[in-house]
C-alpha positions as CSV (number, residue, x, y, z in Angstrom):
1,X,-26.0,-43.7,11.3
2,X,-24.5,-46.9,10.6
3,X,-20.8,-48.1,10.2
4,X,-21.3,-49.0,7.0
5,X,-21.6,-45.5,6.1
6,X,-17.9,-45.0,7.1
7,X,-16.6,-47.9,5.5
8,X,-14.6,-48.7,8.7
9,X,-14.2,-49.9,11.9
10,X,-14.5,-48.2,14.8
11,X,-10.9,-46.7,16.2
12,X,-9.8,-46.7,12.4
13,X,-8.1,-43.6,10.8
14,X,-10.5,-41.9,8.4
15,X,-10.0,-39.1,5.9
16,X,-6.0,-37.9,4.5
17,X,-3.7,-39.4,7.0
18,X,-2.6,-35.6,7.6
19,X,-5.6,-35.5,9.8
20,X,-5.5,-38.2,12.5
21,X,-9.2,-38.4,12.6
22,X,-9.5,-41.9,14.2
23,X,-12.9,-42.8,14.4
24,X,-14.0,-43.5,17.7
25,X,-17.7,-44.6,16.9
26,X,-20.5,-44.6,14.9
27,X,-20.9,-41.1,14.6
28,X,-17.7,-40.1,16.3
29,X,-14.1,-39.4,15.3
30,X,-11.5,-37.2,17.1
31,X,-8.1,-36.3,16.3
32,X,-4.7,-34.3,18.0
33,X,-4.0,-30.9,17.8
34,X,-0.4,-31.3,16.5
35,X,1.4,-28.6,15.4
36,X,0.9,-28.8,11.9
37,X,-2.9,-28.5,12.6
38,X,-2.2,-25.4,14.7
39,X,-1.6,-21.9,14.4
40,X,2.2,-20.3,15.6
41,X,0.5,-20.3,18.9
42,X,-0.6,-23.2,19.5
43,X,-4.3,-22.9,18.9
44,X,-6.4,-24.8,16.2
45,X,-5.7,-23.5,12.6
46,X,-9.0,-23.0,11.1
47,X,-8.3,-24.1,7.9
48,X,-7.5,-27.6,9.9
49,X,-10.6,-27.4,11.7
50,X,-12.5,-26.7,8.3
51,X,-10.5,-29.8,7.2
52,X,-11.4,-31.8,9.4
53,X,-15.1,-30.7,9.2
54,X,-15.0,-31.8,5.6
55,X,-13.8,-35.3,6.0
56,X,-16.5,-35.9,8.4
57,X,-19.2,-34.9,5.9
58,X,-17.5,-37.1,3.7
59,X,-16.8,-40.2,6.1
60,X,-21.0,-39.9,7.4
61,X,-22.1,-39.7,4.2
62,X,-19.7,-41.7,2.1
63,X,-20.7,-39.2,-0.7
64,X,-18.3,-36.4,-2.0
65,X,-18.5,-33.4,0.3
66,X,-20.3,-30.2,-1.7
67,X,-20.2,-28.1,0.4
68,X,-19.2,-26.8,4.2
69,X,-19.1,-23.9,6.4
70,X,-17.5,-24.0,9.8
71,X,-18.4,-21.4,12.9
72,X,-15.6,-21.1,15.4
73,X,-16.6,-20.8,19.0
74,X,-14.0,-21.6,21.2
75,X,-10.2,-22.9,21.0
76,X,-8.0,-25.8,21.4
77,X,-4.9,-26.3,22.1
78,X,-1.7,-28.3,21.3
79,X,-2.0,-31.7,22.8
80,X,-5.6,-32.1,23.5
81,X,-8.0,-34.2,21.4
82,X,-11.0,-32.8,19.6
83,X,-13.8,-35.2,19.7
84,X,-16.1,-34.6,16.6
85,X,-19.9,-35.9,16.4
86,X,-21.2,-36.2,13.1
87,X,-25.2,-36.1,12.9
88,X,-26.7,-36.9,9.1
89,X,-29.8,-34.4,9.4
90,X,-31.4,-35.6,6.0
91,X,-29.9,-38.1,3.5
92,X,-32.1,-38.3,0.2
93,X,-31.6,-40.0,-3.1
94,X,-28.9,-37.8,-4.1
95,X,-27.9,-35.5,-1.3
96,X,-27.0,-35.2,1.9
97,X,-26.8,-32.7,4.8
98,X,-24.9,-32.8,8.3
99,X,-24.3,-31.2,11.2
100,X,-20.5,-31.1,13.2
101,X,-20.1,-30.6,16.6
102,X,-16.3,-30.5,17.7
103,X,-15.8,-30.2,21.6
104,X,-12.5,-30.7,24.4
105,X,-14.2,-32.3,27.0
106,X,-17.2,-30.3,27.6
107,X,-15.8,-26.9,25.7
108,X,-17.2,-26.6,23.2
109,X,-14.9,-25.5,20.3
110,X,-16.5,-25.3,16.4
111,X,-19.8,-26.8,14.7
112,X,-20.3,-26.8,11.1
113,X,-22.7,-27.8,8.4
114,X,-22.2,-29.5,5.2
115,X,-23.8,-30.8,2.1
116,X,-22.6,-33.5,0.1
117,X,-24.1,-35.5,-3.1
118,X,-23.5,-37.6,-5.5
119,X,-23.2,-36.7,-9.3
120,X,-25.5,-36.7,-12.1
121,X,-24.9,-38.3,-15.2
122,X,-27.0,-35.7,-17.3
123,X,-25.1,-32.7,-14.9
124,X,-23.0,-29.8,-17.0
125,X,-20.0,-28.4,-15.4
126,X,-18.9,-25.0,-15.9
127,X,-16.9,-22.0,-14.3
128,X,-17.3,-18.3,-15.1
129,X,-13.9,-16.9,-13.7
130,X,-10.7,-16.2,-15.7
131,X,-7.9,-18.3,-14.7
132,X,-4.9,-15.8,-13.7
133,X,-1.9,-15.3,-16.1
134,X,0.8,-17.3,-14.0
135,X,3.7,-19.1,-14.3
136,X,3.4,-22.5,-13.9
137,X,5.0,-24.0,-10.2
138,X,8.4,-25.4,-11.5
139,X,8.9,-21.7,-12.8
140,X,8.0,-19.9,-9.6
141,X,10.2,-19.3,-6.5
142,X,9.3,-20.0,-3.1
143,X,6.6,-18.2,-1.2
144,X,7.7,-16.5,2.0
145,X,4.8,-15.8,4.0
146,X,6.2,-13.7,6.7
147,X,9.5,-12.0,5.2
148,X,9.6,-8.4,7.2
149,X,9.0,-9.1,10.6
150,X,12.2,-8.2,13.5
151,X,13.3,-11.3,15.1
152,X,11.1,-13.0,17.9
153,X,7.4,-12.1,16.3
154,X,6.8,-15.4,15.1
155,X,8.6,-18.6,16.1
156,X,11.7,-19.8,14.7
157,X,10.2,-23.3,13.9
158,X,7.7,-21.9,11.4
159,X,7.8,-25.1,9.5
160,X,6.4,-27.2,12.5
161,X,3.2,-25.2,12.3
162,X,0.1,-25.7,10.6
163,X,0.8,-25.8,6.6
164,X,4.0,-24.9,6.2
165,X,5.4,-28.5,7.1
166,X,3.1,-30.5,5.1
167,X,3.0,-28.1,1.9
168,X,5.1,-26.7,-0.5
169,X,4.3,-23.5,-1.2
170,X,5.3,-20.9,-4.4
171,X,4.8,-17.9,-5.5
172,X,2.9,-17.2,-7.9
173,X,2.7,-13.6,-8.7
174,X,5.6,-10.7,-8.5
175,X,5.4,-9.7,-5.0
176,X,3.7,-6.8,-5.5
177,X,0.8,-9.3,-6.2
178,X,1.1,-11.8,-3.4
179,X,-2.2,-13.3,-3.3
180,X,-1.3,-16.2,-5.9
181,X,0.3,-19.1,-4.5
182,X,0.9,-22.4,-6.0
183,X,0.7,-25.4,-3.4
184,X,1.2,-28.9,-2.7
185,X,1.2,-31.7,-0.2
186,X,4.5,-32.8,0.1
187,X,2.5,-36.1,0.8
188,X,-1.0,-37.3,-0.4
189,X,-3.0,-36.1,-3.1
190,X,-5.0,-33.1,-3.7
191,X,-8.5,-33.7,-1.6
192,X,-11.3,-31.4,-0.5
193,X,-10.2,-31.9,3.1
194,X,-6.5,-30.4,1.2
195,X,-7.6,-27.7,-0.3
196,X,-9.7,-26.4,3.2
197,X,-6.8,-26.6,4.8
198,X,-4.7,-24.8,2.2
199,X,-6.8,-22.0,1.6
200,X,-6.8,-20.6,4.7
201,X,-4.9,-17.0,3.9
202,X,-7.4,-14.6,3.7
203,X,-6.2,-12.7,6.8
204,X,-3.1,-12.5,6.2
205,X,-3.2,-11.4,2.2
206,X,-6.2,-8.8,3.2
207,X,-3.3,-7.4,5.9
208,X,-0.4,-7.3,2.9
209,X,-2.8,-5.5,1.1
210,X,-2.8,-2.3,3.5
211,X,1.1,-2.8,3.9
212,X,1.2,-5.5,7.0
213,X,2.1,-8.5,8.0
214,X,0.1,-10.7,10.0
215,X,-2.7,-13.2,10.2
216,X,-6.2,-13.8,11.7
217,X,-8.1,-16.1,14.3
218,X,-11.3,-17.5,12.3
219,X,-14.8,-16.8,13.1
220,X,-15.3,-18.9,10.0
221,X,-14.2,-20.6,7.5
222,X,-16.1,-21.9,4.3
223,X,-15.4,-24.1,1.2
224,X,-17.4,-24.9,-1.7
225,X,-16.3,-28.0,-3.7
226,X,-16.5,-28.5,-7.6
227,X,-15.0,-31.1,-9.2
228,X,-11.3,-33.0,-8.1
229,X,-8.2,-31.8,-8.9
230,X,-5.6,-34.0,-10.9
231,X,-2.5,-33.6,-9.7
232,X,-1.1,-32.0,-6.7
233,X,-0.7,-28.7,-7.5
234,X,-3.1,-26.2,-7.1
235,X,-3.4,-22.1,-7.3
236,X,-4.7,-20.9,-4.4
237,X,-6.2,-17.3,-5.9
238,X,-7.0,-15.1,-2.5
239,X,-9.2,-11.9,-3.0
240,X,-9.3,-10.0,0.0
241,X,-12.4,-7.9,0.1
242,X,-12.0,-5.6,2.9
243,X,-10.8,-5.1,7.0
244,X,-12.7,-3.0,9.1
245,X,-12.8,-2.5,12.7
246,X,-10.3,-5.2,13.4
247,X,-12.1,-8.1,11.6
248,X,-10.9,-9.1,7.8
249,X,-13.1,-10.8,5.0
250,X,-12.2,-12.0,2.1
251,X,-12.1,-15.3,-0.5
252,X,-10.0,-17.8,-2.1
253,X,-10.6,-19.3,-5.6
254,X,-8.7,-22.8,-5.8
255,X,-7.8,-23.8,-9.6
256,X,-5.9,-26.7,-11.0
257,X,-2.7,-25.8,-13.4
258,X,-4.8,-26.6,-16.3
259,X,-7.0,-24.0,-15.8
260,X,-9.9,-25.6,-13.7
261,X,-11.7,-24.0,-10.6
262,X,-12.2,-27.2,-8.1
263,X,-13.0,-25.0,-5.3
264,X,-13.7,-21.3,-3.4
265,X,-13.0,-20.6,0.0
266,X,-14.0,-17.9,2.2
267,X,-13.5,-16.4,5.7
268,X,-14.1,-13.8,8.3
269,X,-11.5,-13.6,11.2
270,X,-9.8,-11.5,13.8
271,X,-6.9,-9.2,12.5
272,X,-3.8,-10.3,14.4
273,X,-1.3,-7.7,13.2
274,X,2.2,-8.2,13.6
275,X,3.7,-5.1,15.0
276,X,1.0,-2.8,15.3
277,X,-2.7,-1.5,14.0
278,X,-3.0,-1.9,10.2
279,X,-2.3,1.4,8.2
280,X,-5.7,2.8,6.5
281,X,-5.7,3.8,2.7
């Protein structure tokens, strides 16, 4: 793999600023687990992870990422750097595909694959879901993601951790319908690398659903890319499908205000219930 292929030198920040992915090489880049990359306990958010898998699809290829799935096999935590080694497995006249290797030292912590390509001219675009009957953002109060737990669950300084410092988040739905929430980057446009990041609620709208509050720790995480948003708003549409046995799946369509599905998500993770086992319907 050649610089060029970046389009930068080495030790140059790459992907959304957000990030911190600095690349370090060729074929490397690494970046900080800060907290707005982590989770309230100061482990790697996967939807940063995912993230962060995406921009190096992007930055080894230089074409726009299609599509990326991310296994997680270990953790980091805050403070440490994540060195990331992108390898371009085959790179043909349109697409792309690439492997992601992310380790601390030698701990390893998540790989991934990823497709990317470039557009056809003589390409149709289309989208078979219904766009939700919403409000749009400037209509919609804030979303509250944890609003019934006793004092001392999660920290006091939610805002320092992973999205809820760089986003603005509303709600999109009565709360009786929590899984539609409208979201921006306070800074930055809307970017594939974004929207990985800012789908990552599956776990914790599958345990609403049963009556809970809580979260997850990923096993995966997966986005599929259509075309760019264009502006920075976006509905992040979460279907949870089911929990069983302590694990949680479920999927997020991402759509612009206009109507427009740029993206879907989707993820398996470990239940992390706040204040107990789940309640069964």
């Amino acid at each position: 793999m050649s610089a060029e292929m970046y389009g930068s030198s080495a030790d140059a920040l790459v992907g959304p600023g957000w990030l911190g992915l600095r690349q370090d090489a060729d074929d490397r880049c690494s970046f900080e687990l800060v907290p707005a990359l982590a989770r309230f306990d100061g482990q790697l958010y996967g939807g940063a992870g995912l993230a962060a898998a995406v921009a190096l699809v992007d930055v080894a290829t230089g074409r726009p990422p299609l599509w990326t799935t991310t296994q997680f096999v270990g953790q980091a935590r805050l403070g440490e750097r994540i060195d990331c080694h992108a390898e371009v497995l085959a790179h043909g006249g349109r697409s792309s595909q690439v492997r992601v290797t992310a380790t601390v030292g030698d701990r390893l912590v998540f790989t991934a694959l990823g497709s990317a390509g470039l557009g056809r001219t003589d390409g149709f675009s289309a989208d078979f879901d219904g766009f939700p009957d919403v409000d749009p953002p400037a209509e919609c109060p804030p979303w509250v993601v944890f609003d019934r737990l006793p004092p001392g669950v999660v920290p006091a300084d939610t805002a320092r951790f992973g999205p809820f410092g760089l986003a603005e988040f509303r709600q999109a739905a009565p709360r009786t319908d929590p899984g539609l929430i409208w979201v921006r980057m306070r800074e930055g446009a809307q970017t594939p690398e974004s929207m990985a990041y800012l789908a990552d609620f599956v776990p914790t709208m599958v345990l609403r659903a049963v009556g809970r509050m809580g979260g997850g720790t990923s096993l995966d995480n997966s986005i599929r890319c259509g075309p760019p948003p264009t502006g920075p708003w976006v509905l992040v549409d979460v279907d949870p499908y089911f929990g069983h046995a302590g694990y949680v799946h479920g999927a997020a369509r991402v759509w612009t205000p206009e109507g427009r599905l740029v993206a879907v998500a989707s993820q398996t993770a470990v239940a992390r219930v706040f204040g107990g086992a789940p309640e069964t319907r």
